[in-house]
Structure formats: C-alpha cells, structure tokens
PyMOL Python script that loads the backbone (N, CA, C, O; Angstrom):
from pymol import cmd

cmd.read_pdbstr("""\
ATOM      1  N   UNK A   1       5.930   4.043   4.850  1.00  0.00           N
ATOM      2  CA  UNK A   1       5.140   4.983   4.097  1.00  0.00           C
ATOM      3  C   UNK A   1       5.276   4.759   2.606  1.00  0.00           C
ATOM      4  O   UNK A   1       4.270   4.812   1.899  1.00  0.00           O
ATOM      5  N   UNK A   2       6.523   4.500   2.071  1.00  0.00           N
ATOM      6  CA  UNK A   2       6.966   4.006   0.604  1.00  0.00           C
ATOM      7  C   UNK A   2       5.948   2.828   0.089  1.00  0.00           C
ATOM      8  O   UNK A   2       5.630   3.010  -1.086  1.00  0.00           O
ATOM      9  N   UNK A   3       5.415   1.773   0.629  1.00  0.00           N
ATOM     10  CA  UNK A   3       4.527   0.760   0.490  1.00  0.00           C
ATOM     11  C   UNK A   3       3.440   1.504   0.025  1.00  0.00           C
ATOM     12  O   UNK A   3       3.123   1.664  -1.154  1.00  0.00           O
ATOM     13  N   UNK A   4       2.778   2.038   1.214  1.00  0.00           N
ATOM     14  CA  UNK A   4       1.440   2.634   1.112  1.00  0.00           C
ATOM     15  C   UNK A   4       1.217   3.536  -0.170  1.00  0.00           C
ATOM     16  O   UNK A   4       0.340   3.281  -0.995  1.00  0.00           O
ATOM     17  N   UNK A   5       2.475   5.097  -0.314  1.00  0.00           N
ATOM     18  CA  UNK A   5       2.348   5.402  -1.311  1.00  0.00           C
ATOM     19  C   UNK A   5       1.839   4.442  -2.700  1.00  0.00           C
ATOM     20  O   UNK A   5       0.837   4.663  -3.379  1.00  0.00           O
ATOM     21  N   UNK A   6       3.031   3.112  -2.932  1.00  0.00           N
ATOM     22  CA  UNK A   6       3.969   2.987  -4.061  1.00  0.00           C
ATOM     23  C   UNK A   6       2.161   1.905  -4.394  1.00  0.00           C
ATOM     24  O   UNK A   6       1.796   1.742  -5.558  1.00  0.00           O
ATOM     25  N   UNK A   7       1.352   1.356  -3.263  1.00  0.00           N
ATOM     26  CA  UNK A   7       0.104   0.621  -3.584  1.00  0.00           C
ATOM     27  C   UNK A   7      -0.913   1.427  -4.161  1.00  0.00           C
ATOM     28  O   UNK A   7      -1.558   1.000  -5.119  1.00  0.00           O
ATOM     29  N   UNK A   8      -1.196   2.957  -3.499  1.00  0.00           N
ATOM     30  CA  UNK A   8      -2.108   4.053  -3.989  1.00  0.00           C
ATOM     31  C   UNK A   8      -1.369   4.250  -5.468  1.00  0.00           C
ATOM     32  O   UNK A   8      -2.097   4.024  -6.435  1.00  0.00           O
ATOM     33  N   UNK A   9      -0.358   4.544  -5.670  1.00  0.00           N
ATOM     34  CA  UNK A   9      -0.312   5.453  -6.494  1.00  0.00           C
ATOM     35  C   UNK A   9      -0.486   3.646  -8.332  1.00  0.00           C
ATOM     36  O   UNK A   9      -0.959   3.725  -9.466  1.00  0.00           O
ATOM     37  N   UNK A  10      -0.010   2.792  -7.792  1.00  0.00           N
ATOM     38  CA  UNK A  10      -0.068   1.687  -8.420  1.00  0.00           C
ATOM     39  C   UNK A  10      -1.917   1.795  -8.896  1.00  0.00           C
ATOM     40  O   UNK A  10      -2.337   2.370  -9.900  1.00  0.00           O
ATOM     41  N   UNK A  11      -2.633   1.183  -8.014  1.00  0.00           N
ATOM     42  CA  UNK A  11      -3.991   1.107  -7.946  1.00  0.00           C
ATOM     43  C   UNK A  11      -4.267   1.878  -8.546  1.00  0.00           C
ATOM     44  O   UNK A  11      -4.672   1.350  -9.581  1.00  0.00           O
ATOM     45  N   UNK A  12      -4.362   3.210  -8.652  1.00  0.00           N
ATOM     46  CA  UNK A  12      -4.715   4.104  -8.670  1.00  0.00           C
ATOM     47  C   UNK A  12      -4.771   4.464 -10.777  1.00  0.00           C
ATOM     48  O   UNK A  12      -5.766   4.738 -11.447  1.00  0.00           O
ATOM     49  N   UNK A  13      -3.735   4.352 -11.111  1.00  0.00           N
ATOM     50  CA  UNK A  13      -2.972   3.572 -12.328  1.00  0.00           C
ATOM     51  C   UNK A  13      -4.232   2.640 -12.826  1.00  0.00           C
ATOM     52  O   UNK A  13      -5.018   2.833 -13.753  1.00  0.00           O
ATOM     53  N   UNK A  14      -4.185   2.056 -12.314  1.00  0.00           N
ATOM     54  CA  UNK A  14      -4.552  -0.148 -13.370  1.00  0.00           C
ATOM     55  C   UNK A  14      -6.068   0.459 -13.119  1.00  0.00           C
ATOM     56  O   UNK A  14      -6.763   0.083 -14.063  1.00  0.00           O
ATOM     57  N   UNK A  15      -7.155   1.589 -11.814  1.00  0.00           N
ATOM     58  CA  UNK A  15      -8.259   1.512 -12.071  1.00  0.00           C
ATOM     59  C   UNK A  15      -8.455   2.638 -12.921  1.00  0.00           C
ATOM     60  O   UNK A  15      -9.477   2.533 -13.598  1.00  0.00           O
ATOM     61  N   UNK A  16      -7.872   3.568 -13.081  1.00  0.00           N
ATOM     62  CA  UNK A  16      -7.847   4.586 -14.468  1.00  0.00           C
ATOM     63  C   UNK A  16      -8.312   4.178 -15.728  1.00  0.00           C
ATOM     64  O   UNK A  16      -9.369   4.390 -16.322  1.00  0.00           O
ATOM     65  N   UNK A  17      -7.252   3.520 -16.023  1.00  0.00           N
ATOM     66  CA  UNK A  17      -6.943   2.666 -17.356  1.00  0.00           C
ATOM     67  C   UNK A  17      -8.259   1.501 -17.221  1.00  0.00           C
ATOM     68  O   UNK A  17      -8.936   1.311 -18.231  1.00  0.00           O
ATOM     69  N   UNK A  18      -8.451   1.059 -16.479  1.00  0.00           N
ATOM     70  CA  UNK A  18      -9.936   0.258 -16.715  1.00  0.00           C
ATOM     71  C   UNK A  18     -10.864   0.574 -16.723  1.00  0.00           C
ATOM     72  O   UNK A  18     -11.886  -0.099 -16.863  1.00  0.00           O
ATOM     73  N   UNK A  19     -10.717   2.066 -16.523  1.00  0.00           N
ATOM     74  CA  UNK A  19     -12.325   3.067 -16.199  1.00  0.00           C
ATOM     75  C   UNK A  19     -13.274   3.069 -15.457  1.00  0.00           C
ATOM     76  O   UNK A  19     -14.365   3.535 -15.787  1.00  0.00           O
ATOM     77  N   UNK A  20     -12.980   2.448 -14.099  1.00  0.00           N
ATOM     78  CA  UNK A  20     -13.349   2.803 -12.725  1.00  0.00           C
ATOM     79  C   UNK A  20     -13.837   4.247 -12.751  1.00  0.00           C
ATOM     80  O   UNK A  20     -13.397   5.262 -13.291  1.00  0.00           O
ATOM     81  N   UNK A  21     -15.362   3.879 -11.647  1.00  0.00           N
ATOM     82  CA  UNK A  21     -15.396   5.352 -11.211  1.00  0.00           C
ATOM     83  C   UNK A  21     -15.182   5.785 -10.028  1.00  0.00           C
ATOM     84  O   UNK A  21     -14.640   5.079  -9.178  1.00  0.00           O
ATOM     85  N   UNK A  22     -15.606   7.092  -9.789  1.00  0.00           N
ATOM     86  CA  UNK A  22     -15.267   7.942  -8.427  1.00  0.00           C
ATOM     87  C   UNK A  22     -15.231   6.950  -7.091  1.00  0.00           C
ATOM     88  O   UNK A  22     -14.220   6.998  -6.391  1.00  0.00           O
ATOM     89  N   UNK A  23     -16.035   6.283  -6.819  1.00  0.00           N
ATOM     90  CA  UNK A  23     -16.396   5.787  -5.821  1.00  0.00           C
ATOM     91  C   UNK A  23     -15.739   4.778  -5.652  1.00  0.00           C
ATOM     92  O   UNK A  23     -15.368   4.455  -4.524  1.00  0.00           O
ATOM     93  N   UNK A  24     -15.372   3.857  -7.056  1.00  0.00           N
ATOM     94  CA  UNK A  24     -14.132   2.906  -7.092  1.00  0.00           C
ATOM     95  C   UNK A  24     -12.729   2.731  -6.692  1.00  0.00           C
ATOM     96  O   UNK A  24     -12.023   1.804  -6.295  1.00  0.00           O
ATOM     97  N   UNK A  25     -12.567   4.292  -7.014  1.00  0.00           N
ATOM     98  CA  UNK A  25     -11.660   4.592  -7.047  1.00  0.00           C
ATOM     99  C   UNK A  25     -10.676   4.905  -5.807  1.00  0.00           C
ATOM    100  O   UNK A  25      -9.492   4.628  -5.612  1.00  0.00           O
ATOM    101  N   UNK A  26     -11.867   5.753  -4.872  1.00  0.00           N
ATOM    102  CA  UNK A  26     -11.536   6.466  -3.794  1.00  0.00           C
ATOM    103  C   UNK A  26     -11.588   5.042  -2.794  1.00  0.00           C
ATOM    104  O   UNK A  26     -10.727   4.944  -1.919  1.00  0.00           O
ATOM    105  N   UNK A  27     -12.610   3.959  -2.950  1.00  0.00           N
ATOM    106  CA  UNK A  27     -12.278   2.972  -2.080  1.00  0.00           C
ATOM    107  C   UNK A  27     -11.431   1.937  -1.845  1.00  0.00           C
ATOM    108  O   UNK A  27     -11.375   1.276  -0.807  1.00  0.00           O
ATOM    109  N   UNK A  28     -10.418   1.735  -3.352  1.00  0.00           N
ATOM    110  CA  UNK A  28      -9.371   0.711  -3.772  1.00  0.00           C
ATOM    111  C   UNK A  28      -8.716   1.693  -3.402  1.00  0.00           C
ATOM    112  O   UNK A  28      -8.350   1.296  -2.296  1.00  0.00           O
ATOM    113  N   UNK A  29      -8.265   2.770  -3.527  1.00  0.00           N
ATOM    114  CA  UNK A  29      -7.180   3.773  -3.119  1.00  0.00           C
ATOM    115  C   UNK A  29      -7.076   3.526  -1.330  1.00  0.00           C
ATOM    116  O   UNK A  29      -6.038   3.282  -0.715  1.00  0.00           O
ATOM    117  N   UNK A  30      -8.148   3.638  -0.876  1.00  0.00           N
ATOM    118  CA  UNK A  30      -7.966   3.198   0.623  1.00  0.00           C
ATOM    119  C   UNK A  30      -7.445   1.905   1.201  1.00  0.00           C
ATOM    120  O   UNK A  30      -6.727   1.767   2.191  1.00  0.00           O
ATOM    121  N   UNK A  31      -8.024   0.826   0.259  1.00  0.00           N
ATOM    122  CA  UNK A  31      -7.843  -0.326   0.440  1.00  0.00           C
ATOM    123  C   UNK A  31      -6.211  -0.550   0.540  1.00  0.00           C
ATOM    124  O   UNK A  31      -5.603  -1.061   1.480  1.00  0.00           O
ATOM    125  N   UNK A  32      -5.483   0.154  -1.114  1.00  0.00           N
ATOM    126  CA  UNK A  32      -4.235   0.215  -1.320  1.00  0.00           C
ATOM    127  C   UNK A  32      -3.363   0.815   0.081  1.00  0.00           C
ATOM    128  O   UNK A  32      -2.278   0.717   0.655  1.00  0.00           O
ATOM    129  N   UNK A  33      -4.307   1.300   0.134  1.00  0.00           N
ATOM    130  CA  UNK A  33      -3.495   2.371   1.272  1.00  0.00           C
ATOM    131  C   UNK A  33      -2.730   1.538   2.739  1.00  0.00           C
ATOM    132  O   UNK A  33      -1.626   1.396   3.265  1.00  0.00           O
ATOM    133  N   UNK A  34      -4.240   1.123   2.936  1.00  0.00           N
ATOM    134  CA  UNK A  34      -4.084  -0.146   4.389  1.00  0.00           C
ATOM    135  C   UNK A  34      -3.259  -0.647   4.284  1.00  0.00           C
ATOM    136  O   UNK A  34      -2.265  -0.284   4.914  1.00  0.00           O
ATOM    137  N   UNK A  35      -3.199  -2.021   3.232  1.00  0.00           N
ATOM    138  CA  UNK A  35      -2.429  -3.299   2.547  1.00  0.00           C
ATOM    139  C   UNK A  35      -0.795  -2.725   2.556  1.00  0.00           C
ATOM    140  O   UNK A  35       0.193  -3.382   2.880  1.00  0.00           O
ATOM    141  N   UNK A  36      -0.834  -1.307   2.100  1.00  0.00           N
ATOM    142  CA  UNK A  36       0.694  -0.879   2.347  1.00  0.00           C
ATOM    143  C   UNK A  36       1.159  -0.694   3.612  1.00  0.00           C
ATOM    144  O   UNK A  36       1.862  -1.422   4.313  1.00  0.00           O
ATOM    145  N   UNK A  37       0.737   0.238   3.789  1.00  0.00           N
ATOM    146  CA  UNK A  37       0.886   0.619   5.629  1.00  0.00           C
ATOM    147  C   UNK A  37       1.654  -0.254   6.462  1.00  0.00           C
ATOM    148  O   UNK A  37       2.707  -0.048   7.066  1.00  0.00           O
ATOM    149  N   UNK A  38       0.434  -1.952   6.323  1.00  0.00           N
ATOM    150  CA  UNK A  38       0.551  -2.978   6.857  1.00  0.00           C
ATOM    151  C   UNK A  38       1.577  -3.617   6.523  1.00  0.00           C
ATOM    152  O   UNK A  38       2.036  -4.325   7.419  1.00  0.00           O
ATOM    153  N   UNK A  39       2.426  -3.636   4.982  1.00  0.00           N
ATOM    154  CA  UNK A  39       3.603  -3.828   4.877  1.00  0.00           C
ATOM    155  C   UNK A  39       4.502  -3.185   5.334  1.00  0.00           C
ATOM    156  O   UNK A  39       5.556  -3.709   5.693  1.00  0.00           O
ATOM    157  N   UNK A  40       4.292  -2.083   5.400  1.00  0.00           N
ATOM    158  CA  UNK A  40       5.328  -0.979   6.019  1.00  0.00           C
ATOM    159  C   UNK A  40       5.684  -1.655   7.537  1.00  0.00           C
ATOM    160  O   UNK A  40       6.787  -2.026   7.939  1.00  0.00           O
ATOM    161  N   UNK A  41       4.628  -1.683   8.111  1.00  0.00           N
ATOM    162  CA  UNK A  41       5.070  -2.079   9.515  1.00  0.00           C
ATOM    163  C   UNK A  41       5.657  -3.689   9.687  1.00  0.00           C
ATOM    164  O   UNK A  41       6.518  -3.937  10.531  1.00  0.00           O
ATOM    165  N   UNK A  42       5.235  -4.478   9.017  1.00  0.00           N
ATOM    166  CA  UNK A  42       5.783  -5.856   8.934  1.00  0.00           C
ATOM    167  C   UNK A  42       7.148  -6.146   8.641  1.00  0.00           C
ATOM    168  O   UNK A  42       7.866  -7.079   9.004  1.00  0.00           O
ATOM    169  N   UNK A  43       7.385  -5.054   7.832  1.00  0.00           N
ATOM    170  CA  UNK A  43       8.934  -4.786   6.901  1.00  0.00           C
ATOM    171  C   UNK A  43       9.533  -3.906   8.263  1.00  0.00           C
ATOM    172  O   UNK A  43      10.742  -4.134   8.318  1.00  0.00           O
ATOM    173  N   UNK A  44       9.247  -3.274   9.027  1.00  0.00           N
ATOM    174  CA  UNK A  44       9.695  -2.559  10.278  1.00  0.00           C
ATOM    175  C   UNK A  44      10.273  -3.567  11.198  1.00  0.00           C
ATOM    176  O   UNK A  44      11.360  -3.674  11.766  1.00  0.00           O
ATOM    177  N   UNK A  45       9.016  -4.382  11.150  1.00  0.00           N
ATOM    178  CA  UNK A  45       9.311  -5.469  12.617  1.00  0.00           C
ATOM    179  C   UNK A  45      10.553  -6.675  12.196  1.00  0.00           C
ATOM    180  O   UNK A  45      11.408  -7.315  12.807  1.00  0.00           O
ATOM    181  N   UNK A  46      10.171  -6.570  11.059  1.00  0.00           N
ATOM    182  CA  UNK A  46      11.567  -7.709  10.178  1.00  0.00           C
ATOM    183  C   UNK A  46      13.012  -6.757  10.427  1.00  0.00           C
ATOM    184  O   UNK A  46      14.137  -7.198  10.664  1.00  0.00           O
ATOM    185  N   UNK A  47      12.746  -5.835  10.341  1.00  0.00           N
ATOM    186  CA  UNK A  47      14.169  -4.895  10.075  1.00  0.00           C
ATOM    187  C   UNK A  47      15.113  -4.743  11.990  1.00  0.00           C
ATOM    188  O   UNK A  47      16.307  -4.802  12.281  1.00  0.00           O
ATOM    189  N   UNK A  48      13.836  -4.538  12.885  1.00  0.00           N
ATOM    190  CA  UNK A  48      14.098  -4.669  13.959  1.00  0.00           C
ATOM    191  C   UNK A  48      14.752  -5.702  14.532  1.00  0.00           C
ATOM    192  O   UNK A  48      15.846  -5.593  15.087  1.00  0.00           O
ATOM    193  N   UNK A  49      13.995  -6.919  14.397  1.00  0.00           N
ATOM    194  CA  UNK A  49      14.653  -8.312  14.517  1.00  0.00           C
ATOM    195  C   UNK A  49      16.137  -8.775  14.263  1.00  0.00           C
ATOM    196  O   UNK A  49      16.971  -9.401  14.917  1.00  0.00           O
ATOM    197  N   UNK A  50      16.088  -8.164  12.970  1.00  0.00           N
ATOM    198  CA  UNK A  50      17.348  -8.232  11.988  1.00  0.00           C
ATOM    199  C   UNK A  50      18.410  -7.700  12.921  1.00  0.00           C
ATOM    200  O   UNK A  50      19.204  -8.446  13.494  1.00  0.00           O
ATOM    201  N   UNK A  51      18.400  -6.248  13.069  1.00  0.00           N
ATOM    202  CA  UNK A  51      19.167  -5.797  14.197  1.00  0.00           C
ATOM    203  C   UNK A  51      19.405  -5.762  15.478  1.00  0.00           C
ATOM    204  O   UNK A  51      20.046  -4.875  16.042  1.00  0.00           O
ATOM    205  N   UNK A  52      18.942  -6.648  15.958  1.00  0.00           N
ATOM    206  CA  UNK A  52      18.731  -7.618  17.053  1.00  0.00           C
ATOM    207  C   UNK A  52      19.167  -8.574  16.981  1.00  0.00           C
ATOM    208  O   UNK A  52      19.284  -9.176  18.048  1.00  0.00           O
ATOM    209  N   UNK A  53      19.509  -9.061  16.086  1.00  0.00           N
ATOM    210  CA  UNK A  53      20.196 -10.328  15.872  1.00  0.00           C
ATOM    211  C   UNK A  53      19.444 -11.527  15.909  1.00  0.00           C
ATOM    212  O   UNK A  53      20.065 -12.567  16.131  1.00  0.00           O
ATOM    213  N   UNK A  54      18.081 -11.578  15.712  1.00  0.00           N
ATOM    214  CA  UNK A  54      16.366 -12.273  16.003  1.00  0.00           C
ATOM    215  C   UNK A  54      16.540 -13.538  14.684  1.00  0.00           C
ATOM    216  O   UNK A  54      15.616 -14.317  14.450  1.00  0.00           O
TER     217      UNK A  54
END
""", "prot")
cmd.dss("prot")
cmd.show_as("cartoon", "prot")
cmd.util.cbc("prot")
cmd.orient("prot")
C-alpha cells in the first residue's frame, strides 16, 4: 500500500507544479496508483521467497 500511496501522492506533486488539469490529474493519479500496487505485490512475492529460503 506504501508504493501506491508514496506514487499518487509523488505524481500528484510534479503534475501540480506543471499545471495539469482535472482530468490529468485524476488519470496519472490512477495510473500512479496501479504501477504502485503492482510494486507492492512484487515486493510481497520477493519478501515471501526470501523467507522461504527461495
């Protein structure tokens, strides 16, 4: 969940400051959102392994 946040709240940042609008905004925020998530769980399956001895 830390990923996902730490990509929204990043994105969210850099399209402000470039002056993105509404619609920009709300769809890179999603985008961010995924791309984290998807780390989240990749970083899960690594962590699993790990303790497994993988």
């Amino acid at each position: 969940m830390n990923g996902a946040a730490g990509n929204v709240a990043g994105g969210l940042t850099a399209d402000v400051r470039a002056g993105k609008d509404g619609s920009a905004l709300a769809w890179d925020a999603g985008t961010n959102a995924l791309t984290g998530g998807l780390g989240n769980a990749q970083n899960l399956v690594e962590d699993e392994k790990t303790a497994k001895g993988e």
